[in-house]
Structure formats: C-alpha cells, structure tokens
VEXROVO-283879 format. One record per residue (C-alpha): x, y, z; residue in three letters; residue number from 1. Coordinates in Angstrom, 3 decimals. Example, Ala and Ser with C-alpha at 12.3 -4.5 7.8 and 13.67 -1.06 7.14 Angstrom:
BEGIN
(atom (12.300, -4.500, 7.800), "ALA", 1),
(atom (13.670, -1.060, 7.140), "SER", 2),
// end
This chain:
BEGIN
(atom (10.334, -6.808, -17.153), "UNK", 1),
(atom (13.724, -7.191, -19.193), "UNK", 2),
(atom (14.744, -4.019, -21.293), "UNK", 3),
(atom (10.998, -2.648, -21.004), "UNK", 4),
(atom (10.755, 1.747, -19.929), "UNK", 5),
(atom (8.130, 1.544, -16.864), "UNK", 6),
(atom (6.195, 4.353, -15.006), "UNK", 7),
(atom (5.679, 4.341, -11.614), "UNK", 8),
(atom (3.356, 7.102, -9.959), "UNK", 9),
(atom (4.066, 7.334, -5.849), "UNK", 10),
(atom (7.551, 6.198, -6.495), "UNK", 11),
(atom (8.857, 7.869, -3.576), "UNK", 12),
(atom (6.080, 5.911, -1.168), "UNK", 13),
(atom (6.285, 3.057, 0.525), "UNK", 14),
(atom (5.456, 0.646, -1.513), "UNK", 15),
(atom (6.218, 2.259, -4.697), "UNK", 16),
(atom (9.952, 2.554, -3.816), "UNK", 17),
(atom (9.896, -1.402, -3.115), "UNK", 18),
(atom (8.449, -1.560, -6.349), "UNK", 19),
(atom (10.524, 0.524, -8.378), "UNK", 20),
(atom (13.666, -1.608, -6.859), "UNK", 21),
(atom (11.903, -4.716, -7.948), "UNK", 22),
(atom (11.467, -3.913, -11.138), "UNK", 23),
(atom (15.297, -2.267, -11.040), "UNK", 24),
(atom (16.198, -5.993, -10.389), "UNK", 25),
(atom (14.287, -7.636, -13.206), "UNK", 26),
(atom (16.450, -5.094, -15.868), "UNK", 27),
(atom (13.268, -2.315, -16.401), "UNK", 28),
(atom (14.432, 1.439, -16.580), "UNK", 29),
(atom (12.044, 3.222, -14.149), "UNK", 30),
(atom (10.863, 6.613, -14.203), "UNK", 31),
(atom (9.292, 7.414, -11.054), "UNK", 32),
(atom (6.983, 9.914, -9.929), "UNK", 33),
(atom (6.152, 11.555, -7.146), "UNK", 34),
(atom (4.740, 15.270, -5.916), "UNK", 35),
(atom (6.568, 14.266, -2.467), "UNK", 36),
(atom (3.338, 15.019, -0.604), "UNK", 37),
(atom (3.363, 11.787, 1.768), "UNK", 38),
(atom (6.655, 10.317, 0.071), "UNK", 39),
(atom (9.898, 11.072, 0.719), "UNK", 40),
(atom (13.647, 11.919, -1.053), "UNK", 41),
(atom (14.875, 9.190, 1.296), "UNK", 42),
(atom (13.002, 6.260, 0.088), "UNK", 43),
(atom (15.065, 6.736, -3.212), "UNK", 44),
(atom (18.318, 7.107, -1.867), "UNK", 45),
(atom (19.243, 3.595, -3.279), "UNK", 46),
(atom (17.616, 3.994, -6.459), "UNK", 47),
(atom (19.255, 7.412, -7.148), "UNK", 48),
(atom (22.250, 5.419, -7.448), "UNK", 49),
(atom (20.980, 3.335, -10.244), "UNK", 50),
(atom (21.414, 4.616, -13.991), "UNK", 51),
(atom (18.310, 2.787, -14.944), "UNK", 52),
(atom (16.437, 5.256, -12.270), "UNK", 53),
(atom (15.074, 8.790, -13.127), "UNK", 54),
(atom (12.432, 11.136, -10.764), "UNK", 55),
(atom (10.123, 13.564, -11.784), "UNK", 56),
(atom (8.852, 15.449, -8.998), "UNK", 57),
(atom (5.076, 16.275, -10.238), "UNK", 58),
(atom (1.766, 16.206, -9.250), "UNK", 59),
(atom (-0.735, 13.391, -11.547), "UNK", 60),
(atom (-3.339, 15.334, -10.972), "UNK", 61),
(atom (-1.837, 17.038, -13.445), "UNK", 62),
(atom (-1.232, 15.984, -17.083), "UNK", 63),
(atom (2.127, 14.629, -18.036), "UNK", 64),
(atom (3.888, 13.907, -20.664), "UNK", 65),
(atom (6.252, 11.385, -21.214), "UNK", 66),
(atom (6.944, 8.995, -24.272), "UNK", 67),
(atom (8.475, 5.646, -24.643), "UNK", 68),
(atom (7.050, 3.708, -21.870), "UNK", 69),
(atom (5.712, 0.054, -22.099), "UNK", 70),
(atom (4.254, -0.259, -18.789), "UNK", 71),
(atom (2.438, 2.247, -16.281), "UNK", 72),
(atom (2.193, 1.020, -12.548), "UNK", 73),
(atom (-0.344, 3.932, -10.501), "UNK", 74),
(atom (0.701, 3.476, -6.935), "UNK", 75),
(atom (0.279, 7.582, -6.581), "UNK", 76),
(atom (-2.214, 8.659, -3.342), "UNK", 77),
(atom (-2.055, 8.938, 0.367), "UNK", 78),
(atom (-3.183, 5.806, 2.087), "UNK", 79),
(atom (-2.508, 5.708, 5.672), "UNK", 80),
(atom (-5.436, 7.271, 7.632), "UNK", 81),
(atom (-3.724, 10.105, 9.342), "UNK", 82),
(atom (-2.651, 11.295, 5.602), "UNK", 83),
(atom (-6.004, 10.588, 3.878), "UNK", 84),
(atom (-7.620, 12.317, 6.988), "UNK", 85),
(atom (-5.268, 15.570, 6.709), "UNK", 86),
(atom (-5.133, 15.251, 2.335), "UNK", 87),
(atom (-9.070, 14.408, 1.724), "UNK", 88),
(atom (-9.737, 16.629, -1.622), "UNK", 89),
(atom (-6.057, 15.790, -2.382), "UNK", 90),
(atom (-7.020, 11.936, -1.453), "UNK", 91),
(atom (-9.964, 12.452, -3.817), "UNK", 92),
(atom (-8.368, 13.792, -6.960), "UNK", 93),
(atom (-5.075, 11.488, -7.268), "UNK", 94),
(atom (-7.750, 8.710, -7.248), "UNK", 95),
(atom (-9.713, 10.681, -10.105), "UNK", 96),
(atom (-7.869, 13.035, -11.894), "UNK", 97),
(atom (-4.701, 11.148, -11.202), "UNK", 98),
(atom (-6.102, 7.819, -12.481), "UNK", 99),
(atom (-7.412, 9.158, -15.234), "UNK", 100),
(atom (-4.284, 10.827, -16.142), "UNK", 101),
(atom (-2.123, 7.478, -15.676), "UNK", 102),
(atom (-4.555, 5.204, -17.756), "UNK", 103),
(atom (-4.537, 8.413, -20.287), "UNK", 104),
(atom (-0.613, 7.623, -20.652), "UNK", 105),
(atom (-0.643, 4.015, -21.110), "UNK", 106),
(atom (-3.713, 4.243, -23.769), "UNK", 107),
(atom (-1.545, 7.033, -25.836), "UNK", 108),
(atom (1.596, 5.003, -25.802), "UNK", 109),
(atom (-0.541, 1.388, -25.519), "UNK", 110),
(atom (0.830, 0.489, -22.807), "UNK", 111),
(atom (0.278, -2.440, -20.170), "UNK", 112),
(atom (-1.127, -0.476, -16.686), "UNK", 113),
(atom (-1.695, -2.021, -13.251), "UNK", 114),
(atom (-3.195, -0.366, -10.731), "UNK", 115),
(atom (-3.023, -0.111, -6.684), "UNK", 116),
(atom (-6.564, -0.846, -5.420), "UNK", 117),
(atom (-7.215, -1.749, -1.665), "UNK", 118),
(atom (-8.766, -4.546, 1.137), "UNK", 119),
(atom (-10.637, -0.906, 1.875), "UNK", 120),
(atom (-12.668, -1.322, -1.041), "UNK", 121),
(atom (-14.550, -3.617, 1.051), "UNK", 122),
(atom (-15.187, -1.193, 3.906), "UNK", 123),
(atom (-16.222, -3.303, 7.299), "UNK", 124),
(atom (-16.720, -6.260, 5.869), "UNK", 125),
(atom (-20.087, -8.765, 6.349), "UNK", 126),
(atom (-18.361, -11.509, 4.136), "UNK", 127),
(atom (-15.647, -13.076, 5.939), "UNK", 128),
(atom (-12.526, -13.622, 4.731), "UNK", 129),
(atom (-13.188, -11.296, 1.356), "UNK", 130),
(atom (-12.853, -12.819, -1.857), "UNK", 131),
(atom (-12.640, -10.575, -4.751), "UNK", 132),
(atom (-16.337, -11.076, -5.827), "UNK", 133),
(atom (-17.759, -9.071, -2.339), "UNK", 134),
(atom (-18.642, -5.854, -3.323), "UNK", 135),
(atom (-17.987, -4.424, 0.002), "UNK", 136),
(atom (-19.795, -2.404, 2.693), "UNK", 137),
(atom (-18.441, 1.102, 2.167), "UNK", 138),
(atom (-19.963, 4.602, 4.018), "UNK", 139),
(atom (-19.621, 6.740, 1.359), "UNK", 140),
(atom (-20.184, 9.849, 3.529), "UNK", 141),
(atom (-18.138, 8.983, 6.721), "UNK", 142),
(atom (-14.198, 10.133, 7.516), "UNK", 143),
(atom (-12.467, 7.075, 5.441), "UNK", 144),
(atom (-14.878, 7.978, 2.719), "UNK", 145),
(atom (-12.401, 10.035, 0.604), "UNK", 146),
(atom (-9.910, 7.615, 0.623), "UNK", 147),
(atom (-12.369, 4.201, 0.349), "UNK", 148),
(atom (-14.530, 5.914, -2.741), "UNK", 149),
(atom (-11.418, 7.238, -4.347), "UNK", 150),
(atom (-10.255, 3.404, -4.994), "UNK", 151),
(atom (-13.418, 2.488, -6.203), "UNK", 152),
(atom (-13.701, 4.905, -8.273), "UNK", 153),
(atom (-10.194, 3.992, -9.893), "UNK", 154),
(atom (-10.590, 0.783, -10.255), "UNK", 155),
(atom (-14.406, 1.569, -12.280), "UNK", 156),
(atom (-12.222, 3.972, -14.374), "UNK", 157),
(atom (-9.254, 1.381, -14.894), "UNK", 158),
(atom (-12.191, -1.105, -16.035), "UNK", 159),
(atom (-13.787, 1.335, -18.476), "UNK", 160),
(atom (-10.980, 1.776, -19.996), "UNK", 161),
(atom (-10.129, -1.889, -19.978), "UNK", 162),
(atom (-13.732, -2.505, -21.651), "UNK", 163),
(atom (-14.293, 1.067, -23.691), "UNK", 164),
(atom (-10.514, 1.386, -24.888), "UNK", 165),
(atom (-9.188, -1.582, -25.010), "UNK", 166),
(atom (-5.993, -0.901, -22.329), "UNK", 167),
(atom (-4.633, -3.702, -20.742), "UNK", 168),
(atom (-4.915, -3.573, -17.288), "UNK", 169),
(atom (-4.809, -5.198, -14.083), "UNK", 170),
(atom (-5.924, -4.337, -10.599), "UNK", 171),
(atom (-4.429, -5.150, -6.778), "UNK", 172),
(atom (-6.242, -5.224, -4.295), "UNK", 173),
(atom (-3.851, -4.450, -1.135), "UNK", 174),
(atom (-4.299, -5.433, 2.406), "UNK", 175),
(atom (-2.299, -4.438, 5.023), "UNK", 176),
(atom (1.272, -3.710, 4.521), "UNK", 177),
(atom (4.138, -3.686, 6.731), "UNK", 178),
(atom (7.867, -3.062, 6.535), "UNK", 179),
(atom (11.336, -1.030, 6.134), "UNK", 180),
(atom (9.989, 2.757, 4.818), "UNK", 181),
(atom (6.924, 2.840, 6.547), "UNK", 182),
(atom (6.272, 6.090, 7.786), "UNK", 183),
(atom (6.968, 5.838, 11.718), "UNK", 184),
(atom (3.754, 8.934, 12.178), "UNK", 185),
(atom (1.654, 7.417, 9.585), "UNK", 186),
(atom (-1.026, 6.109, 11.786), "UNK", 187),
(atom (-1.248, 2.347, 10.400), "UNK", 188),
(atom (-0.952, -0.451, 13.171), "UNK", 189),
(atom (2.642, -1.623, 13.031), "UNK", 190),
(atom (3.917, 2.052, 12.627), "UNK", 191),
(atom (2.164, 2.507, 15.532), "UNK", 192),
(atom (3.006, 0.122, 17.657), "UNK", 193),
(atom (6.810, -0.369, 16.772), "UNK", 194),
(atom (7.304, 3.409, 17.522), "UNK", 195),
(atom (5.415, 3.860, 20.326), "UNK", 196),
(atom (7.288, 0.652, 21.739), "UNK", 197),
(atom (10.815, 1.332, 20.713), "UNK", 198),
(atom (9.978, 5.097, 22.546), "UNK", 199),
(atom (8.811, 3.643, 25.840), "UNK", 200),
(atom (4.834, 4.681, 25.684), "UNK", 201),
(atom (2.323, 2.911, 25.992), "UNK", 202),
(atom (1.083, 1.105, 22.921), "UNK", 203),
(atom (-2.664, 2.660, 22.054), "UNK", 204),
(atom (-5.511, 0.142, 21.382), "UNK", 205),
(atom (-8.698, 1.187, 19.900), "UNK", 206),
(atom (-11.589, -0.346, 21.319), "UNK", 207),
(atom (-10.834, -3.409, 23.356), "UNK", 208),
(atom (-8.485, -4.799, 20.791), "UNK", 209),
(atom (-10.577, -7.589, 19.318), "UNK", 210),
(atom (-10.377, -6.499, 15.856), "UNK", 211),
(atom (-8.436, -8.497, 13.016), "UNK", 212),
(atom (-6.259, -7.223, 11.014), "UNK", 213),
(atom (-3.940, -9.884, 8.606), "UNK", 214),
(atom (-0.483, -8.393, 8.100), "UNK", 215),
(atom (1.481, -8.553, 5.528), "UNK", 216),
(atom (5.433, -8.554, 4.857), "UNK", 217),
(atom (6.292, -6.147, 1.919), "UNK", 218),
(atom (8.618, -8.341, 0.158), "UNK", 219),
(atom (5.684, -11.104, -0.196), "UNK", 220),
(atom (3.486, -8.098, -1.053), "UNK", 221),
(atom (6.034, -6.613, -3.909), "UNK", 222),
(atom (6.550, -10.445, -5.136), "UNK", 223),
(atom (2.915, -10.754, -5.733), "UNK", 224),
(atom (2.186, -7.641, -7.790), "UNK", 225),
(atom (5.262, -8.283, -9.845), "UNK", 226),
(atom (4.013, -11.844, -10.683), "UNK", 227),
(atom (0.302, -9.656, -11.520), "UNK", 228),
(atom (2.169, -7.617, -13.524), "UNK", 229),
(atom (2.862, -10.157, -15.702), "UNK", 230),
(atom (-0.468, -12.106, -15.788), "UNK", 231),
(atom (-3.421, -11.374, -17.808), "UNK", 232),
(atom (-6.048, -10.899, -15.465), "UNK", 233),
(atom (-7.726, -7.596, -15.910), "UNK", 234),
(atom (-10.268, -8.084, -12.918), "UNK", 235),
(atom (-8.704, -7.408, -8.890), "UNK", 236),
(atom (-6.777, -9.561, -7.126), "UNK", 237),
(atom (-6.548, -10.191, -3.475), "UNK", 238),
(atom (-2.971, -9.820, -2.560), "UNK", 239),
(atom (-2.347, -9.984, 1.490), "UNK", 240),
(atom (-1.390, -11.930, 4.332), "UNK", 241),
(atom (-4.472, -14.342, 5.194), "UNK", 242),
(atom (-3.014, -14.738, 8.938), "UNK", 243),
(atom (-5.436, -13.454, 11.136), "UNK", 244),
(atom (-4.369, -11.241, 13.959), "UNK", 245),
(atom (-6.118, -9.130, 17.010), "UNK", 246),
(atom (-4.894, -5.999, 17.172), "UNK", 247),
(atom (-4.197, -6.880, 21.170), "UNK", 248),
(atom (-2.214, -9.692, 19.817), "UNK", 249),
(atom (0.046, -8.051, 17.402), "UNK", 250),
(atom (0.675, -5.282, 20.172), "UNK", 251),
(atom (1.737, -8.377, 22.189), "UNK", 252),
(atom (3.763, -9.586, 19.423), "UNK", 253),
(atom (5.424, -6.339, 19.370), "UNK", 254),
(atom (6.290, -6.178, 22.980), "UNK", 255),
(atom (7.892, -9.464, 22.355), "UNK", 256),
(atom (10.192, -8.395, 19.535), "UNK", 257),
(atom (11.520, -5.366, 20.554), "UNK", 258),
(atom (11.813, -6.144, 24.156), "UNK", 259),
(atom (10.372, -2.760, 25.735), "UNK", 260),
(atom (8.084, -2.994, 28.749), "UNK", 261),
(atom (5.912, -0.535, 27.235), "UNK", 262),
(atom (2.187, -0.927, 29.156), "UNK", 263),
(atom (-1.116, -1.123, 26.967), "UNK", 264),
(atom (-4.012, 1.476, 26.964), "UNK", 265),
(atom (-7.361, 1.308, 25.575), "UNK", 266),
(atom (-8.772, 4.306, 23.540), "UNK", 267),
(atom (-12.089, 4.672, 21.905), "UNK", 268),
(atom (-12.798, 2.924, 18.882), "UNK", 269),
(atom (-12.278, 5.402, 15.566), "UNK", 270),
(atom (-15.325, 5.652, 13.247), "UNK", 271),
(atom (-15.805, 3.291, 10.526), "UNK", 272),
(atom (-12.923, 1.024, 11.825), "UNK", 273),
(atom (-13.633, -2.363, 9.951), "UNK", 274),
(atom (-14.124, -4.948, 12.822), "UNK", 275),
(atom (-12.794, -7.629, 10.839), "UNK", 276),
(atom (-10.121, -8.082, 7.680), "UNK", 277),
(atom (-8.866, -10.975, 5.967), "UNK", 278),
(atom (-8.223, -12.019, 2.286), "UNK", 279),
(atom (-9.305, -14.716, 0.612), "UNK", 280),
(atom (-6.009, -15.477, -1.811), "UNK", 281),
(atom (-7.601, -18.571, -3.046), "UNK", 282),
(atom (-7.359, -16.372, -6.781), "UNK", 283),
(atom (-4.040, -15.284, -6.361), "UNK", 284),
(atom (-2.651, -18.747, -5.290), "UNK", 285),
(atom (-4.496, -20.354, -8.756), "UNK", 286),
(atom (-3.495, -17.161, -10.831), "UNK", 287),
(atom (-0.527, -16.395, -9.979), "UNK", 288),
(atom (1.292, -19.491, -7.813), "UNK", 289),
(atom (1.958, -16.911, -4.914), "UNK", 290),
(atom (1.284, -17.272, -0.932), "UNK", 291),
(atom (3.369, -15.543, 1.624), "UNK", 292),
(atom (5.996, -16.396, 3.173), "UNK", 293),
(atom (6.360, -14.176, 6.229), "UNK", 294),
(atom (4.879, -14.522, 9.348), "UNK", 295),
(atom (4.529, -12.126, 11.370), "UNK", 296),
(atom (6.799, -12.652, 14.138), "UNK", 297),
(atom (9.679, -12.346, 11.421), "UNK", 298),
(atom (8.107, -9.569, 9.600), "UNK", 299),
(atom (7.973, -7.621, 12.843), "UNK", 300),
(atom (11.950, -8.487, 13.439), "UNK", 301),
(atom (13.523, -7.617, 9.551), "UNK", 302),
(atom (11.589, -4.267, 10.403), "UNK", 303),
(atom (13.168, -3.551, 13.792), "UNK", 304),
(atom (16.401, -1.756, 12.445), "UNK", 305),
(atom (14.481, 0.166, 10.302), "UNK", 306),
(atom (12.118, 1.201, 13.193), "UNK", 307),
(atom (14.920, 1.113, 15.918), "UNK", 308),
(atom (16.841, 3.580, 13.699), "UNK", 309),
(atom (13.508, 6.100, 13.104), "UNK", 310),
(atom (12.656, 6.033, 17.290), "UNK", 311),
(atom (16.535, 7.503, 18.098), "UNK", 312),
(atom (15.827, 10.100, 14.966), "UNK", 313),
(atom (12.862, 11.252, 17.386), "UNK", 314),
(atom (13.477, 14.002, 19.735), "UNK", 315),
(atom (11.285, 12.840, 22.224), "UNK", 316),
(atom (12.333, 9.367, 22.328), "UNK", 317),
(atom (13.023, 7.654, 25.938), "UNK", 318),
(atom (15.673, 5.136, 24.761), "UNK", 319),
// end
C-alpha cells in the first residue's frame, strides 16, 4: 500500500482491526471506522499507538465525509449470528445504506474499494465445495436472512457501480474465520467451543455434529485480501480454509488443545444451518498465488492465550 490514505469501515471488528494492522505494516495511513456496535475500543489498543492510525467513531449508515483517500476497504456490519440475530434492521442497512455510502466515497475521491462479501452468500449449499460461479441457495425470508441478503445485496451494488460508474472494485468472499479478537459470546464455532472449554461446560453441538465447516486462520485470511487488494479482479473471490471439518471433530480438536475434560452435548439443530461448507480456492490460488498455511490444530493453539485470557475475564468461569 506504500504512502497511500486508506479507509477502513468496521475497523474496530475482528477482522477489520487485523486488517488495519496489515495495511499499518505495508506503510498506508489508516483511518478507521467504526459505530462500536459489535466492535470494540480494545481491538485498537495497538493501533492507537501508531501515528499513521486515526478513528472516527460513526455510523455508515450515515453519510461521511472525508477527503484524500486512495483506497476504501467496507468491512462495516455484524456477522456472527448471535449479533445479526439481535441487530437485523441494523444488519440490513450497513449492508445497504452503508455500502452505498462507502462505494459513494471511493467514486467521489476515485478511489480503489474492496469489499467484505461472505461463504453465506451461498446459503446451504447443493454445489459442493463452492466455487465462485454457484449462485447459492439462500432463504430470503428465514432468521439468517438479514444478514445472507444484506451481502448480496452489497456485492450487486459494488458491481453496479463497478459496471455503471466505473469504480474499481473487488469483492471477498469470506468463509469462516478464526483467531485472537474474536468475540468469546459471539456465537461462531471456535468462540464457542474454546470458551465453553477453557470454562469447564460442556461444549454444545447442534444436531448430531456431522456438519462441515472449513476453518480458517486469520493471518492466512488477512494475507489473502491484502494480495486482492492489489489485484484487478473486480468479480468475488473465494478466500477460506478448504480443510474440511465436522463440527464433532473440531470440538474434539478443541478438547485436545486446551486440555479440559469438558463433556459434549447435543442440542437441536438451528434453522437454516448450512449442512455443508467448503471453498473452492482453485481462483484465488491462480489469481492471487495464495493457499493457507494454518491448520487447524495450530490455529486452535496461537488462539489459546487469547481465549485463555477472555475465560479468567468471565465471572462465571470454573478455572
């Protein structure tokens, strides 16, 4: 990114906090943003040290204005499902209004824009694994509606305005993410699992466990949208781990790295939970030379500090 000025919506997420420090790294001055609604202060605590770093606390649902920036990365909107199921009209209008707002700055100040799509643009997947061409299998009416439609609707406005407007854009398509800063009550798998582990309770299973899920490390995940970033592919790219996991395995996995003794229990399957999810990265491997590197075993282990650290911040914890 060199000496480039780059936006970054959902700076103080997950993943956009990763981000911004990548792009810290390659010599970029960041301005992040962030209305704080599923991010957190904390997840900048390192990049409030950096000169090259300034927040703006502020909602993109909103309009806002800002000048001098060559690049615009929209990472901005809940996306575990315990947010997206407590934030759906919020969960709707970051991926509208928000969008629209984002791709609004970089065509005013023609700048490059990539945006954070998701493997849930597919919905419960017939094609196995998905390559970029499925169109998916999407309820548009049921409970992970708000959050699956509000992606697809970004990524149909970030291609209009690729097609109508001429903005150069690219899309990411993001399966399942793991990692230091993921919310410990966020609902996702590992989250999950780690925490309820780590406290001593028994790790939940929906269903009888048999889905798939394909993890991946966020430092492979971060490497691949920077390398994205600076391609010139406008249509989405798969970028995920193509390991394919149970979820009855990974709780066994989980077990195994963090030692507890923790029993499993069986819960009813949620609605709409995809049975299956795997990407095809055949594009991303030709695109952009990237594969991860991570397996899950070691994924799960660089995150147990982080996790270890989160269950003795919890006043129920056991350990």
């Amino acid at each position: 990114m060199g000496t480039q000025r780059v936006l970054v919506s959902g700076a103080a997420g997950f993943l956009g906090s990763h981000l911004c420090e990548a792009l810290i790294a390659e010599g970029a001055s960041v301005v992040g943003v962030d209305n704080l609604c599923t991010g957190t202060y904390e997840n900048l605590t390192e990049l409030n040290r950096e000169p090259r770093f300034e927040f703006i606390d502020h909602d993109i649902c909103e309009p806002l204005k800002i000048d001098g920036v060559d690049y615009v990365f929209n990472f901005a909107s809940p996306a575990s499902p315990a947010d997206y199921a407590r934030l759906g009209p919020e969960t709707l209008k970051v991926g509208s209004y928000g969008t629209l707002n984002m791709l609004e700055i970089a065509r005013s100040l023609d700048a490059k824009f990539l945006h954070a799509s998701t493997s849930e643009c597919y919905g419960d997947p017939d094609i196995h694994p998905q390559p970029e061409t499925y169109w998916g299998h999407v309820n548009p009416i049921g409970p992970r509606s708000v959050y699956d439609e509000s992606k697809r609707f970004s990524e149909a406005a970030v291609m209009a305005y690729y097609r109508y407007y001429g903005v150069d854009t690219r899309m990411v398509r993001i399966f399942n993410t793991y990692g230091p800063r993921l919310q410990p009550t966020d609902g996702r798998v590992i989250s999950n699992l780690m925490m309820q582990a780590l406290l001593g309770e028994d790790l939940t299973i929906f269903g009888d466990g048999s889905q798939t899920r394909s993890f991946c490390y966020v430092s492979d995940l971060i490497d691949g949208i920077m390398r994205l970033s600076k391609s010139d592919e406008h249509t989405p790219v798969n970028i995920g781990n193509p390991e394919e996991w149970t979820i009855l395995e990974c709780a066994k996995q989980v077990l195994a790295v963090t030692g507890s003794k923790s029993r499993i229990r069986h819960e009813a399957l949620p609605e709409d939970d995809p049975t299956r999810r795997k990407p095809d990265i055949t594009k991303a491997k030709e695109l952009l030379g990237w594969s991860p590197k991570v397996t899950l075993p070691e994924g799960l282990r660089l995150s147990l500090d982080y996790f270890e650290k989160r269950a003795k911040e919890t006043p129920t914890s056991k350990a």
